[in-house]
N, CA, C and O atoms as a Maestro MAE file, in Angstrom:
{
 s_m_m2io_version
 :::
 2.0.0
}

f_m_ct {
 s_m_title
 :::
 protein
 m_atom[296] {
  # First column is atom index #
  i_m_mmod_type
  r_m_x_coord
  r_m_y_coord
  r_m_z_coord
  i_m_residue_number
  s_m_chain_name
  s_m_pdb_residue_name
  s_m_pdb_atom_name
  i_m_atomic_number
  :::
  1 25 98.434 96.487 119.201 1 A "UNK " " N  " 7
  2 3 97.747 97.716 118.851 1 A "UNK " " CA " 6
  3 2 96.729 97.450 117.746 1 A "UNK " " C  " 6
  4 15 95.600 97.927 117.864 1 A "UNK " " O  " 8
  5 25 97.058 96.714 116.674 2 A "UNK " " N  " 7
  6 3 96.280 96.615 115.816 2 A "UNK " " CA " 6
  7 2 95.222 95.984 116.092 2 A "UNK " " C  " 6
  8 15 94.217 96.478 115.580 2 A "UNK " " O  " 8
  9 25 95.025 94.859 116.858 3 A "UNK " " N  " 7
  10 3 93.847 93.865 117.181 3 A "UNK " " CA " 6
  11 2 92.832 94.629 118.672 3 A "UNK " " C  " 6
  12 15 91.771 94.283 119.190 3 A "UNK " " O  " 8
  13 25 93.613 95.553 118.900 4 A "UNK " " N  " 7
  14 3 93.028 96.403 119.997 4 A "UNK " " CA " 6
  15 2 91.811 97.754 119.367 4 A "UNK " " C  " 6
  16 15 90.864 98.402 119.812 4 A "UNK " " O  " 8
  17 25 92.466 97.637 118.287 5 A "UNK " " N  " 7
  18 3 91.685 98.831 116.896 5 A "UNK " " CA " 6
  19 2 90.855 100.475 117.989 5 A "UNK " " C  " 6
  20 15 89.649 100.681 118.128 5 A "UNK " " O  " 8
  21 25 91.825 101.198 118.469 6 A "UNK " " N  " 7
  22 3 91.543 101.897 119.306 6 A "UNK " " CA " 6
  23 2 91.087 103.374 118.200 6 A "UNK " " C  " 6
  24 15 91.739 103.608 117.183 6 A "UNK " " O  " 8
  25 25 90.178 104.033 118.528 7 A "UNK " " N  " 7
  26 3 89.545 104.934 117.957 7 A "UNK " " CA " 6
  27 2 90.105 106.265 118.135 7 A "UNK " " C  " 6
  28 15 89.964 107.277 117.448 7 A "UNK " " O  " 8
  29 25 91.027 105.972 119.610 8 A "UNK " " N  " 7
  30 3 91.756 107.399 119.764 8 A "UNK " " CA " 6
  31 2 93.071 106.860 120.582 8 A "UNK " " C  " 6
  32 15 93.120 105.998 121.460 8 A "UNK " " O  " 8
  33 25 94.089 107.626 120.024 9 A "UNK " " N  " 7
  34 3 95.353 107.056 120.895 9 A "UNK " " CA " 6
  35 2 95.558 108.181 121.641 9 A "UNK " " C  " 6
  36 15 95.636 109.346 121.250 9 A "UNK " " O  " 8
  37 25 95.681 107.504 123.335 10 A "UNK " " N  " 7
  38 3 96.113 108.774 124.285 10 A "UNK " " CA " 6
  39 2 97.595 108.260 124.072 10 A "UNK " " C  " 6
  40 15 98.032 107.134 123.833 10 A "UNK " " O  " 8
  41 25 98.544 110.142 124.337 11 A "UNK " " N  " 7
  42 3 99.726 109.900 124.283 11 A "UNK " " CA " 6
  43 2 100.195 110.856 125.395 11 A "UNK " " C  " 6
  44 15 99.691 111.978 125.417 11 A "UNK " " O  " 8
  45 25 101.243 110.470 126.451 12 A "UNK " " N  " 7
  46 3 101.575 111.053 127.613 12 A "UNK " " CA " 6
  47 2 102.653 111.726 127.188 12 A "UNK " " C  " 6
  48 15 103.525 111.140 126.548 12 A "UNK " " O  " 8
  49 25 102.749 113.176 127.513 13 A "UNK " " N  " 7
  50 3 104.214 114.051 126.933 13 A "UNK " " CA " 6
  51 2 105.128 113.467 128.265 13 A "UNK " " C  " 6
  52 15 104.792 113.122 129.398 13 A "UNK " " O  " 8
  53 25 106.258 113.519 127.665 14 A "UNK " " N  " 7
  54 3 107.157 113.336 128.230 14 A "UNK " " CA " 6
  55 2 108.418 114.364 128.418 14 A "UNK " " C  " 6
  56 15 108.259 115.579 128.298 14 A "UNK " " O  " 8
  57 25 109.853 113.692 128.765 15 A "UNK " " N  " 7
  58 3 110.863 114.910 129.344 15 A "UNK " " CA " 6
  59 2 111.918 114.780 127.926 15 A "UNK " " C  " 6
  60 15 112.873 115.541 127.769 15 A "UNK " " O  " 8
  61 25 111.484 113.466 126.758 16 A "UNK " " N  " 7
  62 3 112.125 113.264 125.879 16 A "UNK " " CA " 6
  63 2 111.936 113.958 124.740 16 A "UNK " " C  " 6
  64 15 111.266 114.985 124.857 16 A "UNK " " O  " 8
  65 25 112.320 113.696 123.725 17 A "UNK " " N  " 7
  66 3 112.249 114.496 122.147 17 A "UNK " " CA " 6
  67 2 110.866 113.973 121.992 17 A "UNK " " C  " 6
  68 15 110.435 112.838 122.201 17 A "UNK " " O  " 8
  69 25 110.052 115.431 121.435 18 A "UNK " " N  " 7
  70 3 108.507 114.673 121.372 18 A "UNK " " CA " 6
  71 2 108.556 113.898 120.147 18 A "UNK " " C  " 6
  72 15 109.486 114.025 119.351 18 A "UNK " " O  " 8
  73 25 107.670 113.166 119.981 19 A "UNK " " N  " 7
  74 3 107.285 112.285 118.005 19 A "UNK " " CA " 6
  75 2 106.464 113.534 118.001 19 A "UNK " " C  " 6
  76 15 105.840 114.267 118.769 19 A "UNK " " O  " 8
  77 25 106.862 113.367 116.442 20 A "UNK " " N  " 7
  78 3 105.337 114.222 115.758 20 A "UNK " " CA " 6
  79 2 104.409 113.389 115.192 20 A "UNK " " C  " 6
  80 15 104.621 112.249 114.782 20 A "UNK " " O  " 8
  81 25 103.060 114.174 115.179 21 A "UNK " " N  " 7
  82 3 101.951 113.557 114.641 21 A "UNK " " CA " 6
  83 2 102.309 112.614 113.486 21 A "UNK " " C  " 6
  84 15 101.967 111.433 113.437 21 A "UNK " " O  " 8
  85 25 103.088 113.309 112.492 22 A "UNK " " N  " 7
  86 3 103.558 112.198 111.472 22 A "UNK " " CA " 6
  87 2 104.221 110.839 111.665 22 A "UNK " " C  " 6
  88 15 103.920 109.660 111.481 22 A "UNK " " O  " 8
  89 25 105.249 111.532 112.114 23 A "UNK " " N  " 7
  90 3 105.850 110.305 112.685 23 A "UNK " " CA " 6
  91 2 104.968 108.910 113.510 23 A "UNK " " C  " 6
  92 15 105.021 107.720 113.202 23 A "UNK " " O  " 8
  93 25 104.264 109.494 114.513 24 A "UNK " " N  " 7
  94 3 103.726 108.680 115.051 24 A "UNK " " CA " 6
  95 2 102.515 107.549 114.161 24 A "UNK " " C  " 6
  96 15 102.339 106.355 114.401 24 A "UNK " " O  " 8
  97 25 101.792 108.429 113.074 25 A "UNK " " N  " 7
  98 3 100.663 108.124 112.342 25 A "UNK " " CA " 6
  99 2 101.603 107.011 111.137 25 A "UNK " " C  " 6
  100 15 101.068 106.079 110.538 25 A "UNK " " O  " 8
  101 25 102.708 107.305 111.038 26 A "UNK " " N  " 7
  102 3 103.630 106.682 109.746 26 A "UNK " " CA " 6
  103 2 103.667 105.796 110.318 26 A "UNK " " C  " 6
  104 15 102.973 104.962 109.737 26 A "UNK " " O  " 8
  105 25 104.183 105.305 111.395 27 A "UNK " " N  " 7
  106 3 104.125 103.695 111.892 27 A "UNK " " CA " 6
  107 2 102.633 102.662 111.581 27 A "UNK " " C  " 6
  108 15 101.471 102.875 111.929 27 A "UNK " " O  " 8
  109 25 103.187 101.577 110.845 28 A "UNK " " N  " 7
  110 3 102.064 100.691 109.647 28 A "UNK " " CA " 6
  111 2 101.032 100.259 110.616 28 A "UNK " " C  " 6
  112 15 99.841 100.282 110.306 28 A "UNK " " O  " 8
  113 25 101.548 99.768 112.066 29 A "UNK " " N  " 7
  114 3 100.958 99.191 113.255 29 A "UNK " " CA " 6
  115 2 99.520 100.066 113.691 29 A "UNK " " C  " 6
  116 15 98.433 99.535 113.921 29 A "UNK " " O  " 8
  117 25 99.836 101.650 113.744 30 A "UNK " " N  " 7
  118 3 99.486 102.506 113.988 30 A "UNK " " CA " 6
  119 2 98.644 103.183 112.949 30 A "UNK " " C  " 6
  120 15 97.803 103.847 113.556 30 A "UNK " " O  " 8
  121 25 98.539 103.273 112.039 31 A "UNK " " N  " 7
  122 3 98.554 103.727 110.772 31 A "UNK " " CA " 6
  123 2 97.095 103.099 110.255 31 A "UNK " " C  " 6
  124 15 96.252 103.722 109.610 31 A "UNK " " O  " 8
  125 25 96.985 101.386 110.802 32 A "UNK " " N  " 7
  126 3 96.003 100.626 110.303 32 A "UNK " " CA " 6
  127 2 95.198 100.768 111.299 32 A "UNK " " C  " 6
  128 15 94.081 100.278 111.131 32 A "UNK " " O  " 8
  129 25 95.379 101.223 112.173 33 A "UNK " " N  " 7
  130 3 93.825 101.198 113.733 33 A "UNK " " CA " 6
  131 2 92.937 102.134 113.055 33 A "UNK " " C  " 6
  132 15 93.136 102.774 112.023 33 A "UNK " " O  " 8
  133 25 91.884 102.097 113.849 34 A "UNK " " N  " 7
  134 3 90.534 103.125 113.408 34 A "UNK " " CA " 6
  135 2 91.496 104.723 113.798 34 A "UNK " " C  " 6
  136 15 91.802 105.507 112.900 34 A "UNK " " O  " 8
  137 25 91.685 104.848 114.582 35 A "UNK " " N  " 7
  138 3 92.577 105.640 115.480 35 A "UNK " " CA " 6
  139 2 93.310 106.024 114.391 35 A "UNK " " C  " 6
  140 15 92.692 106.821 113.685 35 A "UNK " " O  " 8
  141 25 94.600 105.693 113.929 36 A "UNK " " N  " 7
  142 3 95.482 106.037 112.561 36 A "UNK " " CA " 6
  143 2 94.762 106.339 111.365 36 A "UNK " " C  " 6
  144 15 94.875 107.465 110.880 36 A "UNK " " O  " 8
  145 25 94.341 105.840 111.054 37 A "UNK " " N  " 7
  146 3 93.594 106.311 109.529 37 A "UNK " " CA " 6
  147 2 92.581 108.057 109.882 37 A "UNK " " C  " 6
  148 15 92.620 109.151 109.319 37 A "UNK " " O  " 8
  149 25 91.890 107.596 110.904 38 A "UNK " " N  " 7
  150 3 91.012 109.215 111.332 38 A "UNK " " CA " 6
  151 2 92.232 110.093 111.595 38 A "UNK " " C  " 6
  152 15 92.186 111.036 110.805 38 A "UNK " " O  " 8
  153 25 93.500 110.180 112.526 39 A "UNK " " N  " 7
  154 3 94.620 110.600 112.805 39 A "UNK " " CA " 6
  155 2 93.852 111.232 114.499 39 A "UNK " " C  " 6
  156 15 93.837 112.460 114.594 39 A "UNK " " O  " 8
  157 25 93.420 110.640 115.405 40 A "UNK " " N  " 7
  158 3 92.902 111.169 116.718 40 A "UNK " " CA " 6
  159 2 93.763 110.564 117.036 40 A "UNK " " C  " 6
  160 15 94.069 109.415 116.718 40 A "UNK " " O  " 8
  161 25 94.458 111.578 117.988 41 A "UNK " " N  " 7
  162 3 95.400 111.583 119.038 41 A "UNK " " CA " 6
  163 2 94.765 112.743 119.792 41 A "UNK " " C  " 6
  164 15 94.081 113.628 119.277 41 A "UNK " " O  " 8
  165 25 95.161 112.596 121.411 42 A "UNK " " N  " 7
  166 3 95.400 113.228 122.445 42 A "UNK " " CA " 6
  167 2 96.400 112.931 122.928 42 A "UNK " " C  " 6
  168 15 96.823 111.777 123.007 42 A "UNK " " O  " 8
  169 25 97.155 114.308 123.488 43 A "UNK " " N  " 7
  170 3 98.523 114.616 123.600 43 A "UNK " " CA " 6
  171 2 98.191 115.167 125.254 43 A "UNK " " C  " 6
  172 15 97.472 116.156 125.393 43 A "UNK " " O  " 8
  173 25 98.834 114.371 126.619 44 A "UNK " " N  " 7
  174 3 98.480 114.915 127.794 44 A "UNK " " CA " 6
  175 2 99.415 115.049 128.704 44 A "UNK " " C  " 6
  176 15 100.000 113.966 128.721 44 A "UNK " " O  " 8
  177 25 100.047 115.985 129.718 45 A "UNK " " N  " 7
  178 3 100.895 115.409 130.003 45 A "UNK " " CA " 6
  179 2 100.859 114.638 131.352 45 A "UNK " " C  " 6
  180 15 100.321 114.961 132.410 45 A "UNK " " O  " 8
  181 25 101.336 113.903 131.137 46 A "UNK " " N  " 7
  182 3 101.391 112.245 131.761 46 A "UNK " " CA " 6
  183 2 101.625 112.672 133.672 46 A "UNK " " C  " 6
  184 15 101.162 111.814 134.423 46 A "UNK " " O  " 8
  185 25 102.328 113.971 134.389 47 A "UNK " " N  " 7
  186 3 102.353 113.920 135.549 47 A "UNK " " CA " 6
  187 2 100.874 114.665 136.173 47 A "UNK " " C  " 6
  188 15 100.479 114.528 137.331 47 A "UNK " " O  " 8
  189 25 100.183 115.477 135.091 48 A "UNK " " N  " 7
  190 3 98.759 116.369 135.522 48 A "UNK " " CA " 6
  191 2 97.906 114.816 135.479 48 A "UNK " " C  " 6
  192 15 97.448 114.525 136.584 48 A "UNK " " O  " 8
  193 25 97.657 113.897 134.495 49 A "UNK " " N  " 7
  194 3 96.869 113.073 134.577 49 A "UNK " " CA " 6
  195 2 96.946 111.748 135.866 49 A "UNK " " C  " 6
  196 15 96.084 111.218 136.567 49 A "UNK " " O  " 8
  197 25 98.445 111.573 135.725 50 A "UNK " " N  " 7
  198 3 98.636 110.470 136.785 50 A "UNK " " CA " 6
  199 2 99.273 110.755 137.781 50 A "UNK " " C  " 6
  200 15 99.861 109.825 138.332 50 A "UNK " " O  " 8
  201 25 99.339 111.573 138.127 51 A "UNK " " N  " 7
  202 3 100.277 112.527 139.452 51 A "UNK " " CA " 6
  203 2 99.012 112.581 141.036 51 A "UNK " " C  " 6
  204 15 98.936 113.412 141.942 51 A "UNK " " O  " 8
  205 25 98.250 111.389 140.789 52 A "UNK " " N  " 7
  206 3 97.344 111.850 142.359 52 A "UNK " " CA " 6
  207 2 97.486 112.562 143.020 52 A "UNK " " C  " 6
  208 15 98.532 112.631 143.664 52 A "UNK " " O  " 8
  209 25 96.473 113.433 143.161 53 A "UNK " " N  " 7
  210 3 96.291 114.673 143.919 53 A "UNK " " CA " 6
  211 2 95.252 115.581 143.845 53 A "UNK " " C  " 6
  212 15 94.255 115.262 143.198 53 A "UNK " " O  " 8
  213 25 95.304 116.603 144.366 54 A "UNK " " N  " 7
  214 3 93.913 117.660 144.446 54 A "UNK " " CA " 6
  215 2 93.557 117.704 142.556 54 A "UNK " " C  " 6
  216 15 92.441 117.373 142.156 54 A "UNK " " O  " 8
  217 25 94.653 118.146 141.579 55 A "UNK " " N  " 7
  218 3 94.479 118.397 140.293 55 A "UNK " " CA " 6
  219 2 93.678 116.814 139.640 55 A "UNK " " C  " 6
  220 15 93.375 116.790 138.447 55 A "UNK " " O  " 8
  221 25 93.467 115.887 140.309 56 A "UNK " " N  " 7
  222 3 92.911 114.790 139.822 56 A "UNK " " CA " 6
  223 2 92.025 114.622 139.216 56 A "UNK " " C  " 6
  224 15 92.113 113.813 138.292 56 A "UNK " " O  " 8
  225 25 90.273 115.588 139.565 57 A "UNK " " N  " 7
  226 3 89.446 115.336 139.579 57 A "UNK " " CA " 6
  227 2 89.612 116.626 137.973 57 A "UNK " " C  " 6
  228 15 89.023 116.250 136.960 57 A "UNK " " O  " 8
  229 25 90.128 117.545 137.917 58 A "UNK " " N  " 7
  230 3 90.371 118.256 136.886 58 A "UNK " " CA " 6
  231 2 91.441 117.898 135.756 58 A "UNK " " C  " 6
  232 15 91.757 118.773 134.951 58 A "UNK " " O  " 8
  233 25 91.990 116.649 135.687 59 A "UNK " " N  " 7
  234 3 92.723 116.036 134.625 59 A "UNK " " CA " 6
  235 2 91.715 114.987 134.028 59 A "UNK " " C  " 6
  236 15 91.528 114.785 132.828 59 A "UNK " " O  " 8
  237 25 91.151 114.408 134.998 60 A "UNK " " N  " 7
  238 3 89.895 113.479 134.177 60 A "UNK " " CA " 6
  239 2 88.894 114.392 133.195 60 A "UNK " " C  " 6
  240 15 88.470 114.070 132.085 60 A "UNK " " O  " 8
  241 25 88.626 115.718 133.989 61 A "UNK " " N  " 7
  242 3 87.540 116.031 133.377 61 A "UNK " " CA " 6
  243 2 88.471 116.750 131.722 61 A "UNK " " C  " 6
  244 15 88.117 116.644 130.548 61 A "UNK " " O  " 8
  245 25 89.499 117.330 132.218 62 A "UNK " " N  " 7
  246 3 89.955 117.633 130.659 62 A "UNK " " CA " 6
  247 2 90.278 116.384 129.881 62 A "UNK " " C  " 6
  248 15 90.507 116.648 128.700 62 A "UNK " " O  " 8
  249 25 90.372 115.032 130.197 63 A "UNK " " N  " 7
  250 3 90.673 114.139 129.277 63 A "UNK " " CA " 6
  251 2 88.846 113.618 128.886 63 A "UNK " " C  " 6
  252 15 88.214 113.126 127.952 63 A "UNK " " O  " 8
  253 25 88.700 113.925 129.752 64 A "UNK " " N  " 7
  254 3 86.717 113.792 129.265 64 A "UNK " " CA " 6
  255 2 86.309 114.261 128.370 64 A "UNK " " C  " 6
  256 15 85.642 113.717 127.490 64 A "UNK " " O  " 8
  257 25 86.644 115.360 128.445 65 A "UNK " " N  " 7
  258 3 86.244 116.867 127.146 65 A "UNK " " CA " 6
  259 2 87.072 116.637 125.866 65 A "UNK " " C  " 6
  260 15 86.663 116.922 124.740 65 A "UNK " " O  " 8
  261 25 88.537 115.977 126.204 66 A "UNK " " N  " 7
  262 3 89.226 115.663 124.997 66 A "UNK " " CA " 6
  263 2 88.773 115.234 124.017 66 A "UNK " " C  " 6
  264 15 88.852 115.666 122.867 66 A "UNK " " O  " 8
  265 25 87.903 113.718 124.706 67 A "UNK " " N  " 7
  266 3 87.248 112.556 124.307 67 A "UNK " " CA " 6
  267 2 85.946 112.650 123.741 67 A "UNK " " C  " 6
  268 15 85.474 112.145 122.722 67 A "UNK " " O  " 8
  269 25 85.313 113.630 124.878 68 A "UNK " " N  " 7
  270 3 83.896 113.208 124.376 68 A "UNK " " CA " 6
  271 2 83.611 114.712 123.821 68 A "UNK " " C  " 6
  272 15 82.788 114.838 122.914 68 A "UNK " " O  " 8
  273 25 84.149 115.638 124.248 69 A "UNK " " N  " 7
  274 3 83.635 117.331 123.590 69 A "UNK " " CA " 6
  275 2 82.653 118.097 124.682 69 A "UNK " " C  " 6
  276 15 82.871 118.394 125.856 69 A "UNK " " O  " 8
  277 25 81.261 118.344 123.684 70 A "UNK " " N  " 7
  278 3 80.600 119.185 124.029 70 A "UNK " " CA " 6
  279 2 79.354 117.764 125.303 70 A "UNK " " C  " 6
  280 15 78.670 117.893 126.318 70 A "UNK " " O  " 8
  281 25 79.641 116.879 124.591 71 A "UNK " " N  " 7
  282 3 78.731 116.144 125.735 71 A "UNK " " CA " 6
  283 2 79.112 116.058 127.115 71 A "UNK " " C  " 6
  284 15 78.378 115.431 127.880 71 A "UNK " " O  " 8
  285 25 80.189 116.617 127.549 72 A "UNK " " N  " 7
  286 3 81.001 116.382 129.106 72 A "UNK " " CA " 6
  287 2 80.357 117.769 129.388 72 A "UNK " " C  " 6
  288 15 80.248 118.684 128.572 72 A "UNK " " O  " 8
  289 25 79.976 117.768 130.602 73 A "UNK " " N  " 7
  290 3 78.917 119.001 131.531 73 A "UNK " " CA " 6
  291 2 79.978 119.068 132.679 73 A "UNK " " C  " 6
  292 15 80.362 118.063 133.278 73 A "UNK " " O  " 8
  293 25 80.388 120.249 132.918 74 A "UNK " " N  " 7
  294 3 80.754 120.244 134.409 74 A "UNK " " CA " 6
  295 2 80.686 119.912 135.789 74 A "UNK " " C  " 6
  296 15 81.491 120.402 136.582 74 A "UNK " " O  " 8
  :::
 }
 m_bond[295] {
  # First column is bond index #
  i_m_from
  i_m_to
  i_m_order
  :::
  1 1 2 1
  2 2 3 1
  3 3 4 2
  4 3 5 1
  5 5 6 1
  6 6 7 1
  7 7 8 2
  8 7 9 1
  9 9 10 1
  10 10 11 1
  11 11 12 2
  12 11 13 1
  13 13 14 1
  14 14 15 1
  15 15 16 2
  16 15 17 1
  17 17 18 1
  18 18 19 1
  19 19 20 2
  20 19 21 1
  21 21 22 1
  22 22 23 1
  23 23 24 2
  24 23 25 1
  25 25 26 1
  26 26 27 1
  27 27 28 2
  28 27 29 1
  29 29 30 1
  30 30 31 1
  31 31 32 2
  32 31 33 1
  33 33 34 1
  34 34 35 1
  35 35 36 2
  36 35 37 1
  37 37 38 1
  38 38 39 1
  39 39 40 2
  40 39 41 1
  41 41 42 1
  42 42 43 1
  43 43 44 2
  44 43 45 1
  45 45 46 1
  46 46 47 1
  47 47 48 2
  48 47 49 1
  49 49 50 1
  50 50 51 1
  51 51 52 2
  52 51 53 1
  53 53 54 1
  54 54 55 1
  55 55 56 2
  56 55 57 1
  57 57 58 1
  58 58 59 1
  59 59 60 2
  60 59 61 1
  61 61 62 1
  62 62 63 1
  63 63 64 2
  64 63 65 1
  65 65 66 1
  66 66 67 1
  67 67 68 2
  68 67 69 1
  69 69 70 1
  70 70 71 1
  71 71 72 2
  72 71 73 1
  73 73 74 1
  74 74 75 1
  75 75 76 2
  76 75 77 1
  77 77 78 1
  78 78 79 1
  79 79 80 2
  80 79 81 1
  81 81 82 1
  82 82 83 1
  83 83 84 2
  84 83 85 1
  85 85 86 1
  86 86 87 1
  87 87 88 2
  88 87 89 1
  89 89 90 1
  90 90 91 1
  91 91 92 2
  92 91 93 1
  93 93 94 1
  94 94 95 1
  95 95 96 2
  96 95 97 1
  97 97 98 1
  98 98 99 1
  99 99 100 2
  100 99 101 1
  101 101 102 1
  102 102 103 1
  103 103 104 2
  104 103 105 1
  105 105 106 1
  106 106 107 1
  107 107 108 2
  108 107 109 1
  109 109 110 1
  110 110 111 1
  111 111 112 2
  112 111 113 1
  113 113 114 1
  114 114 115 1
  115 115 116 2
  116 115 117 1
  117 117 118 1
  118 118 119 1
  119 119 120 2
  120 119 121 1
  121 121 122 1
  122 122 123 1
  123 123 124 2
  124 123 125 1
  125 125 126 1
  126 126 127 1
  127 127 128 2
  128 127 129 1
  129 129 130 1
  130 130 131 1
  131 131 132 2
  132 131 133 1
  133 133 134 1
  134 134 135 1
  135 135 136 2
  136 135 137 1
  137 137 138 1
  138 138 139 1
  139 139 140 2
  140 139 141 1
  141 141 142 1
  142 142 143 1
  143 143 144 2
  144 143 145 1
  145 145 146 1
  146 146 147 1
  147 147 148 2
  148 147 149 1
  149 149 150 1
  150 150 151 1
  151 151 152 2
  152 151 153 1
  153 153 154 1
  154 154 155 1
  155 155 156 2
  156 155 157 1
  157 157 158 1
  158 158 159 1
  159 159 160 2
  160 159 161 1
  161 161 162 1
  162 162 163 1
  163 163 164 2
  164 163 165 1
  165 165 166 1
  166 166 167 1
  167 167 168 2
  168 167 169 1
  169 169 170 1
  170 170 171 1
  171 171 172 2
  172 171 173 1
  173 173 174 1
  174 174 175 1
  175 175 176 2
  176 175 177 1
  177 177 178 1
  178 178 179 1
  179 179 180 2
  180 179 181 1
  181 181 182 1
  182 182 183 1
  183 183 184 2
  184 183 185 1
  185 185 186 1
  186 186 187 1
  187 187 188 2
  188 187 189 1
  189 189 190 1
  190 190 191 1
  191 191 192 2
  192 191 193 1
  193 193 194 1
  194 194 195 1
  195 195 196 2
  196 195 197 1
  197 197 198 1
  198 198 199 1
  199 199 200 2
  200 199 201 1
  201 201 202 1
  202 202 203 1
  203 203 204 2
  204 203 205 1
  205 205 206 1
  206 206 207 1
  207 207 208 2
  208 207 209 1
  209 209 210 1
  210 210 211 1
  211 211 212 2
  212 211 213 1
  213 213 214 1
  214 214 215 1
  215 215 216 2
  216 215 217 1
  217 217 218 1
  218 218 219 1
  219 219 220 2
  220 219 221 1
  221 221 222 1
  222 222 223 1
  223 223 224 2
  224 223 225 1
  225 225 226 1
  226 226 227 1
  227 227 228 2
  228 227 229 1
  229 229 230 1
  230 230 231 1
  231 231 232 2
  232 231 233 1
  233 233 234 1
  234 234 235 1
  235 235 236 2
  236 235 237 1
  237 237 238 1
  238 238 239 1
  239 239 240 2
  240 239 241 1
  241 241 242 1
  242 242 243 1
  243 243 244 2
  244 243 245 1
  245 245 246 1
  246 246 247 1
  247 247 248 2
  248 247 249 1
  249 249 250 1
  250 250 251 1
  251 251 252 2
  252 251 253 1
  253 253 254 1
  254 254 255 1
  255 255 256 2
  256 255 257 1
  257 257 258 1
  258 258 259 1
  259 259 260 2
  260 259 261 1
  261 261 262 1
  262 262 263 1
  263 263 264 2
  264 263 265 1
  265 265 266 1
  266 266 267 1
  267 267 268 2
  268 267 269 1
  269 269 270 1
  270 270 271 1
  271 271 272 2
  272 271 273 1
  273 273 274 1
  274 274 275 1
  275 275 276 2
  276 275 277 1
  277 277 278 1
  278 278 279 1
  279 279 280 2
  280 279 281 1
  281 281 282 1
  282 282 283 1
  283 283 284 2
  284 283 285 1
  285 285 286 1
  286 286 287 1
  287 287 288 2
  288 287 289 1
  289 289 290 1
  290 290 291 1
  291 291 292 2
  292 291 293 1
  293 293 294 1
  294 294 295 1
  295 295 296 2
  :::
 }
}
């Protein structure tokens, strides 16, 4: 993670106890990326994004908008 120095960490919800933002940002690994210090996270859940299907083309575009904002056009 650290040598990867990611600017935004995607994180897939799951069926488990969620982490919280803290938690997750408190880890030192995590903590030192460009990504940790700004604190960008996206939080998605993991069967709308990777679940192939008709909803496909509308999970990219909300992880588009996550990412990029007002520059993603419909």
């Amino acid at each position: 993670i650290i040598t990867a120095r990611p600017d935004v960490i995607l994180m897939m919800s799951n069926a488990g106890p969620p982490v919280s933002d803290d938690e997750l940002f408190g880890n030192p690994s995590i903590a030192s990326t460009p990504a940790g210090k700004a604190r960008k996270l996206i939080r998605i859940d993991g069967a709308y994004l990777l679940g192939f299907g008709p909803r496909t083309a509308d999970a990219i575009h909300d992880l588009a908008v996550s990412l990029y904002g007002g520059q993603v056009t419909d």
